[in-house]
C-alpha positions in Angstrom: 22.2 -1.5 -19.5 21.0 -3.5 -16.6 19.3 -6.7 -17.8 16.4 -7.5 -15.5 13.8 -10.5 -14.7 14.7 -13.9 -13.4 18.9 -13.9 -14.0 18.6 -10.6 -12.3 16.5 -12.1 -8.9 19.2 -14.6 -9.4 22.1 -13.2 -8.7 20.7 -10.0 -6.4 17.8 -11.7 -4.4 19.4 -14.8 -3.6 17.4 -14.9 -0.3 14.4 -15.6 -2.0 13.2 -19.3 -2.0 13.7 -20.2 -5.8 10.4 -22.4 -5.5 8.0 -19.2 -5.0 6.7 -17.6 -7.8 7.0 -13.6 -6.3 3.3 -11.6 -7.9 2.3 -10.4 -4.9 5.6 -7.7 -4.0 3.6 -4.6 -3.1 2.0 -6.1 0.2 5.4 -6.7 2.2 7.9 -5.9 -0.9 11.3 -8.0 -1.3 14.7 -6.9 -0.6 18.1 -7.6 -2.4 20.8 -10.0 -0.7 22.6 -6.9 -0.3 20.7 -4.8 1.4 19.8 -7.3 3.8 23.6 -8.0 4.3 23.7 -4.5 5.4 21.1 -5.4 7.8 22.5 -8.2 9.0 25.9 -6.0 9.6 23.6 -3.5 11.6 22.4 -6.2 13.9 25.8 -7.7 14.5 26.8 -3.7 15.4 23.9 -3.4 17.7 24.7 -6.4 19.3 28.8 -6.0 20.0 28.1 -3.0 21.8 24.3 -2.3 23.1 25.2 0.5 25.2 27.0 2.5 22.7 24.4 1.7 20.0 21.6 2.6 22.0 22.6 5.7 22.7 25.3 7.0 20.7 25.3 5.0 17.3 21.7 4.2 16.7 20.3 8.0 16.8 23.1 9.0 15.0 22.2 6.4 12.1 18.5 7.3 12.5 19.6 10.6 11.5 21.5 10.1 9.0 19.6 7.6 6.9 16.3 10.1 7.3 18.7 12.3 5.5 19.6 10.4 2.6 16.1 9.2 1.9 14.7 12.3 1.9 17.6 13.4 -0.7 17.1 10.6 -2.5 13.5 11.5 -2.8 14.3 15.1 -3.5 12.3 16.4 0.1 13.3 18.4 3.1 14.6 16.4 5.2 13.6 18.4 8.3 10.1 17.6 7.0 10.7 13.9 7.7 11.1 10.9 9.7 11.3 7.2 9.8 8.6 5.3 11.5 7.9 1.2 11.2 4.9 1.6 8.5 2.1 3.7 6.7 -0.2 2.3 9.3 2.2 3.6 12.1 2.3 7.0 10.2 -1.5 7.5 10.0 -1.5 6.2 14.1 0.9 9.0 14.6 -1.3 11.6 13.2 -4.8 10.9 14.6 -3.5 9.6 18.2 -1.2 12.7 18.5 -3.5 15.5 16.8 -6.0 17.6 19.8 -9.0 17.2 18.0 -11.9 19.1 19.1 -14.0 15.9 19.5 -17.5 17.6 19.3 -16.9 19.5 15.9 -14.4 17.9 13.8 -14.5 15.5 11.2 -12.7 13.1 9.1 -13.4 12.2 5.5 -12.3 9.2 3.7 -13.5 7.1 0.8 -14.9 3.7 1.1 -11.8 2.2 -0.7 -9.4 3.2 2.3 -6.9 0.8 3.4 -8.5 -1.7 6.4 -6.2 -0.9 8.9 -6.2 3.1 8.5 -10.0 3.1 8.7 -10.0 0.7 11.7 -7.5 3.7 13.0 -10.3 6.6 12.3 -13.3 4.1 13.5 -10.8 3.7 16.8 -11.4 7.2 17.7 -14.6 7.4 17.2 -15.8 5.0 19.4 -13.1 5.7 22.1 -12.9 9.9 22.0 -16.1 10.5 19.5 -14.5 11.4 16.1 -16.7 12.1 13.7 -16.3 11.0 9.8 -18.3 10.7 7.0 -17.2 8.0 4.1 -17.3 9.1 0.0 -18.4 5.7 -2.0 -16.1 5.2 -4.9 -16.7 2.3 -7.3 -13.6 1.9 -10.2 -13.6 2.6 -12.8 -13.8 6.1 -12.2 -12.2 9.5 -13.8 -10.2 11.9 -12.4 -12.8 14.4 -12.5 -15.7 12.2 -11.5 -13.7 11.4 -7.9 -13.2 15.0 -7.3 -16.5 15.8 -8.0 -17.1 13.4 -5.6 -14.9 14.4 -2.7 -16.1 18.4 -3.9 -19.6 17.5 -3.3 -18.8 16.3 0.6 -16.7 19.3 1.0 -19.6 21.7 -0.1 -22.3 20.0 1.4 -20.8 19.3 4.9 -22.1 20.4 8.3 -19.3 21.4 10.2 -18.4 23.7 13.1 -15.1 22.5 13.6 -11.9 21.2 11.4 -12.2 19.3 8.3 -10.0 16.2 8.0 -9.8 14.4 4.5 -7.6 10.7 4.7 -7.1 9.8 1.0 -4.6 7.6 -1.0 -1.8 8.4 -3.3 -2.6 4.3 -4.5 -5.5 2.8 -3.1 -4.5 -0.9 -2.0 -7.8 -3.4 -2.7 -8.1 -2.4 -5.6 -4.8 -1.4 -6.5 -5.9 2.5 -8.7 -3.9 5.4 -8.5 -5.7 8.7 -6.7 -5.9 11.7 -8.4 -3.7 13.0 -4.9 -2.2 16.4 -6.8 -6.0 17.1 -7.7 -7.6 16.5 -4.2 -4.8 18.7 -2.5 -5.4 21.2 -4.5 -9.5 20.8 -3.9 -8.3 20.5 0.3 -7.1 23.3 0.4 -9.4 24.8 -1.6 -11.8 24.0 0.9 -9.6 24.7 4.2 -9.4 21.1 4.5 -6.7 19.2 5.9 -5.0 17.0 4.3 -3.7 13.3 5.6 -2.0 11.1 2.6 -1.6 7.5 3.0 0.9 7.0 0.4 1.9 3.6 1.9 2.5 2.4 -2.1 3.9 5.8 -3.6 7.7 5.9 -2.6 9.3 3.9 -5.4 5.8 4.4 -7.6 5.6 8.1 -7.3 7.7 11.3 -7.9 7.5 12.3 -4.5 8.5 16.1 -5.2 5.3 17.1 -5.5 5.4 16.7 -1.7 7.5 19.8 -1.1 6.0 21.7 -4.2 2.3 21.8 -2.8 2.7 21.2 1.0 0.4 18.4 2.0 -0.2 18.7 5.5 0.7 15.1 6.5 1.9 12.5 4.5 3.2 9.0 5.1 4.8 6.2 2.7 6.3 2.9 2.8 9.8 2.0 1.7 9.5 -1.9 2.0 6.8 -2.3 -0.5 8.6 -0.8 -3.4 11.7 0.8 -2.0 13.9 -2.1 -1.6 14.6 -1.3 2.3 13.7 -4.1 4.8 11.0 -4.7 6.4 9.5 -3.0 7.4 10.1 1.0 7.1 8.2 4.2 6.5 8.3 7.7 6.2 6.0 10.3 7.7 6.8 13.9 6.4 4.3 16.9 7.7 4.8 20.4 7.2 6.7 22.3 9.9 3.3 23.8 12.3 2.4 20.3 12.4 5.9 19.0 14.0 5.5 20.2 17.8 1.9 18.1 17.9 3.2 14.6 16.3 4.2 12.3 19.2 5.7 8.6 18.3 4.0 5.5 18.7 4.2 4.6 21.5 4.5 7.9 23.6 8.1 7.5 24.9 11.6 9.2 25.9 11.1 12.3 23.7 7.7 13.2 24.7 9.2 16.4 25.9 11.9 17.0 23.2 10.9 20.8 22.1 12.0 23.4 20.5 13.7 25.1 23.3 15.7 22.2 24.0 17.3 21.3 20.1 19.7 22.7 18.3 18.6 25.2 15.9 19.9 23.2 12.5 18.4 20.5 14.1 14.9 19.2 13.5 12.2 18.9 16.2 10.5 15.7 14.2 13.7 13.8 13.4 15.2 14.7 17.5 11.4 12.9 18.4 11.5 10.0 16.1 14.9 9.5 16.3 14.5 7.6 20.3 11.6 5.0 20.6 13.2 3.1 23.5 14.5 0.2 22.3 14.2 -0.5 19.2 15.5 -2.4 16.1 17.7 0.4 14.2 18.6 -2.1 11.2 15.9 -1.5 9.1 16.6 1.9 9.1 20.5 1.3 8.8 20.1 -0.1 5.4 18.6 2.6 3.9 21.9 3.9 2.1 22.4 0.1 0.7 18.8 0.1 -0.7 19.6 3.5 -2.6 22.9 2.6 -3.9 21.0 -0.7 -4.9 18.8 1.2 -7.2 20.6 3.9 -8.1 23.8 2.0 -9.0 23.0 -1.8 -9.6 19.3 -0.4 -11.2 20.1 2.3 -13.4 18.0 4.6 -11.0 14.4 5.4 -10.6 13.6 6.1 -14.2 15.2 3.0 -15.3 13.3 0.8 -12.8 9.7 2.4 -13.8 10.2 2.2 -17.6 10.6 -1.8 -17.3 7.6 -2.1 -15.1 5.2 -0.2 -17.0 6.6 -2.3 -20.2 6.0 -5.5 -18.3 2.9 -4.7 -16.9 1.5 -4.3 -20.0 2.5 -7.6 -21.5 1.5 -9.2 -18.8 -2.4 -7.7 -19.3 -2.1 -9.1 -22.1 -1.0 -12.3 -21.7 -3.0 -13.1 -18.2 -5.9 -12.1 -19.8 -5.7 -15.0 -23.0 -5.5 -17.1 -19.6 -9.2 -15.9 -17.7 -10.8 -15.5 -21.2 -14.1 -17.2 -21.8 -14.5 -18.8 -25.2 -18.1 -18.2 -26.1 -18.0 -20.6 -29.0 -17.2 -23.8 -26.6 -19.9 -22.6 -23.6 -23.2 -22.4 -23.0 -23.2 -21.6 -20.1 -23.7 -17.9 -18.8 -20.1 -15.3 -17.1 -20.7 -12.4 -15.3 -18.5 -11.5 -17.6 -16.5 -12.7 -21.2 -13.4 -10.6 -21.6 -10.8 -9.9 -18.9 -11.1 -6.3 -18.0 -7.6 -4.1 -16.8 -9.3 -2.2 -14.0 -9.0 1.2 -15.2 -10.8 4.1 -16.9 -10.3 5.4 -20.7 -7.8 7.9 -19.7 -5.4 5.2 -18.6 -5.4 7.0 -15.4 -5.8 4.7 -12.6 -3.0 1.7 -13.2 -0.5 2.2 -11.2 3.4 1.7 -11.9 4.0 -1.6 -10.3 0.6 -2.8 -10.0 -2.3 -4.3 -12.5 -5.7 -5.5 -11.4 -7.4 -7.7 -13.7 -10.8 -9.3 -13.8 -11.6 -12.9 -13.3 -14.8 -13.7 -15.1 -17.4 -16.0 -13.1 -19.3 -18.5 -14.5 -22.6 -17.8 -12.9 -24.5 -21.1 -14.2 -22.3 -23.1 -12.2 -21.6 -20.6 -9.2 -24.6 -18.8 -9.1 -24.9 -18.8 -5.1 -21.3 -17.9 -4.5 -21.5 -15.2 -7.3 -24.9 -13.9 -5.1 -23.3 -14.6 -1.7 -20.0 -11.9 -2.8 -22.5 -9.0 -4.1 -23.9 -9.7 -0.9 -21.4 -9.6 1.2 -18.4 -8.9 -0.8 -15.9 -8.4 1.9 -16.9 -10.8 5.0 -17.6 -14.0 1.8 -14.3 -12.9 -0.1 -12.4 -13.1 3.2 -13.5 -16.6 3.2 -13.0 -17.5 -0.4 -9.5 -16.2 0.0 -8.8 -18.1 2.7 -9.3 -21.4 1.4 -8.0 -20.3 -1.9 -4.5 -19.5 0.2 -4.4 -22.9 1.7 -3.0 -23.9 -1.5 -1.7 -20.8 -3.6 0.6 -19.9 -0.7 1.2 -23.0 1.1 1.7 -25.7 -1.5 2.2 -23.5 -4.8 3.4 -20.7 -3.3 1.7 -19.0 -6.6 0.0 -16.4 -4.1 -2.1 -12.9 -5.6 -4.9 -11.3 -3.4 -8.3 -11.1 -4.7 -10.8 -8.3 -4.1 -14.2 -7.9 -5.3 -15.1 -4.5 -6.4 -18.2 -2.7 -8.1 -19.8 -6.7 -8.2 -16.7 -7.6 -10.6 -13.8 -10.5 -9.3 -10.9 -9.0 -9.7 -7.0 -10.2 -9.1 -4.2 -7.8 -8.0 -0.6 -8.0 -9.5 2.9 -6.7 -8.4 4.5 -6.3 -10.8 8.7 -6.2 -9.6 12.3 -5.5 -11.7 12.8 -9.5 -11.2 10.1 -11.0 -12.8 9.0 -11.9 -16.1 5.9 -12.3 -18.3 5.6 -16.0 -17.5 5.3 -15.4 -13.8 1.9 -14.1 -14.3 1.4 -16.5 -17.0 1.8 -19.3 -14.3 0.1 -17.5 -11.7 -3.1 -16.9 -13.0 -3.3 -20.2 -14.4 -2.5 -22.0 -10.7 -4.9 -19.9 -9.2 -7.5 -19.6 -12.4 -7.5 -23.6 -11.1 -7.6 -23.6 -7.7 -10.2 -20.9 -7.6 -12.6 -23.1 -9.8 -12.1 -25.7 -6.9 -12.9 -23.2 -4.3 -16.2 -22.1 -6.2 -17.4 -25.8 -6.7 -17.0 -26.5 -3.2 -18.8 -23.5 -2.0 -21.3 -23.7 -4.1 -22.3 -27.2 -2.9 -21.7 -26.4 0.8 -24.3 -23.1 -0.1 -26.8 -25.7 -1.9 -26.6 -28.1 1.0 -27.3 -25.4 3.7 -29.6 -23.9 1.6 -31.6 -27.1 0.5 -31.2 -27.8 4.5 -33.0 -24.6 5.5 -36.2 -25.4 3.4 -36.4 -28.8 5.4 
């Protein structure tokens, strides 16, 4: 049985600086020394021969690799491709899709992922796309999110194409979508469906992927996948394939079906040539499954000791952020650490946690007011100065998001770590955050004090 936590990031993540404390895996994801070997071994291919690599070996590999991910995954291969992120995937849907620009619509929820709604908001100013966003605020049920995204779907003015972008694992804050359920209500509703699964491969059973046929879907396999950085998949259903283009527009702009092989596949012969670029990450695919499959005990194996961990970490961070009411008088927005999720245990993912930070609202009453009011522009700048330190000088980093008015931190939680890794993490950054607050809420006194001058 394969031991994991730290003697396991040891001996198989040996490029990993020993001095960080890694809590914060599913932004960017870490990759085993040998997988990253393989990568190396790709470059120093690419690099004896450019020539042959370019166009001979490095399509060939493409090809290849897209196959054994996708049967690693249990998908149709001719169904996928390999792109550089979930980002790139949702680009390659919206910039390559005809939209009829007058009727159409997109809708999203207000906890989409930052750059995939700067991608929708991108094409409506530029070409006019229409969308509408759904407000969700966690802790939320199953049902009460459909009912949600049901309502928009019954209630919307349309004359052309419905478009719905939704999450398989929302990023800030890290809660699983109900993304069998709102398929199912899509298409329901002749709506199309466009999956940002950037955090399901390596989180998810992908399968279901083939089983209900999403029209577009796209993953990364950095974050939680143990391929480099940084690698994706896009997988659409086959009448979507002659409209995707890659980003940028390049060489197989033209590739079609009249000019393929028929055992070929028109969205792997397009993807497979992007000009020049770096084939490596894609390379090491095969050396990132036999990592987990052989070194990990497989999928299964990997999952069981997150979810185990993950819950004795809860437990343990949360006797760290715990107020003691008997040694305070002053007044939290909160006591009692809350897991950010609902009674059906529904919305923790895998490999992440979010837990709540309680905020003494006596002593920070104007930064506590200043992130209900703005609770993404003032985080942005309490997480800066909070990183000055937690990354650069005790490289103890976790993101922060403020959700439905509550402070909440976002853990990773990875095969090589251990409950004291979160232990030490939420006490460095319990700390440092106190320091943050006290500062801003003097520099907020002195401005406000200032104003009244």
């Amino acid at each position: 049985m394969t031991q994991f936590g730290a003697d396991f990031k040891k001996k198989y993540y040996t490029y990993l600086d020993p001095a960080v404390n890694v809590v914060n895996h599913g932004s960017y994801g870490t990759t085993p020394s040998m997988v990253i070997d393989a990568q190396i071994a790709s470059v120093k291919k690419h690099e004896s021969y450019p020539d042959e690599y370019e166009y001979i070996e490095g399509p060939r590999e493409y090809k290849r690799q897209a196959k054994l991910i996708a049967q690693y995954l249990g998908l149709n291969w001719e169904n996928l491709a390999l792109v550089q992120n979930a980002t790139t995937g949702i680009n390659v849907f919206f910039r390559s899709i005809p939209f009829d620009f007058e009727n159409d619509i997109v809708v999203l929820p207000s906890t989409t992922y930052g750059a995939c709604s700067n991608t929708v908001k991108f094409m409506n100013v530029t070409y006019g796309l229409k969308y509408k966003t759904i407000d969700l605020t966690f802790p939320l049920t199953t049902k009460e999110i459909v009912a949600k995204f049901e309502h928009y779907f019954k209630n919307l003015s349309c004359k052309g194409k419905v478009y719905c972008l939704f999450d398989c694992i929302s990023s800030m804050p890290g809660v699983v979508m109900p993304y069998i359920e709102l398929i199912k209500l899509c298409k329901k509703y002749n709506v199309v469906q466009v999956i940002d699964g950037a955090h399901a491969p390596g989180q998810v059973d992908l399968k279901f992927l083939d089983k209900l046929k999403p029209d577009f879907f796209t993953g990364n396999l950095h974050k939680w996948v143990s391929v480099p950085k940084a690698c994706a998949i896009i997988y659409a259903q086959k009448k979507w394939h002659h409209l995707l283009q890659t980003q940028p527009v390049s060489w197989t702009y033209n590739v079609n079906y009249d000019n393929i092989q028929s055992d070929e596949s028109l969205l792997v012969e397009r993807f497979s040539k992007v000009g020049t670029i770096n084939y490596s990450v894609y390379e090491s695919i095969e050396a990132a499954i036999k990592f987990r499959s052989e070194v990990c005990g497989g999928e299964t194996n990997i999952r069981n000791y997150q979810k185990t961990l993950s819950k004795q970490a809860v437990e343990a961070c949360s006797k760290v952020l715990a107020v003691n009411r008997n040694t305070t008088t002053d007044t939290y927005d909160h006591y009692e650490p809350v897991l950010l999720d609902n009674k059906q245990g529904t919305l923790t993912p895998v490999g992440m946690f979010c837990l709540s930070i309680p905020i003494n609202t006596s002593k920070y009453s104007k930064v506590y007011n200043m992130l209900k009011k703005s609770p993404f522009d003032y985080l942005a700048r309490i997480r800066s100065l909070l990183e000055e330190k937690s990354i650069a000088v005790y490289k103890n980093y976790a993101p922060l998001v403020f959700h439905g008015d509550v402070l909440y931190v976002r853990f990773s939680v990875q095969i090589f770590n251990e409950v004291s890794d979160f232990v030490k993490a939420t006490t460095i950054n319990k700390t440092l955050l106190e320091d943050v607050f006290t500062r801003e809420e003097e520099r907020l006194s002195f401005i406000s004090n200032k104003s009244k001058l």
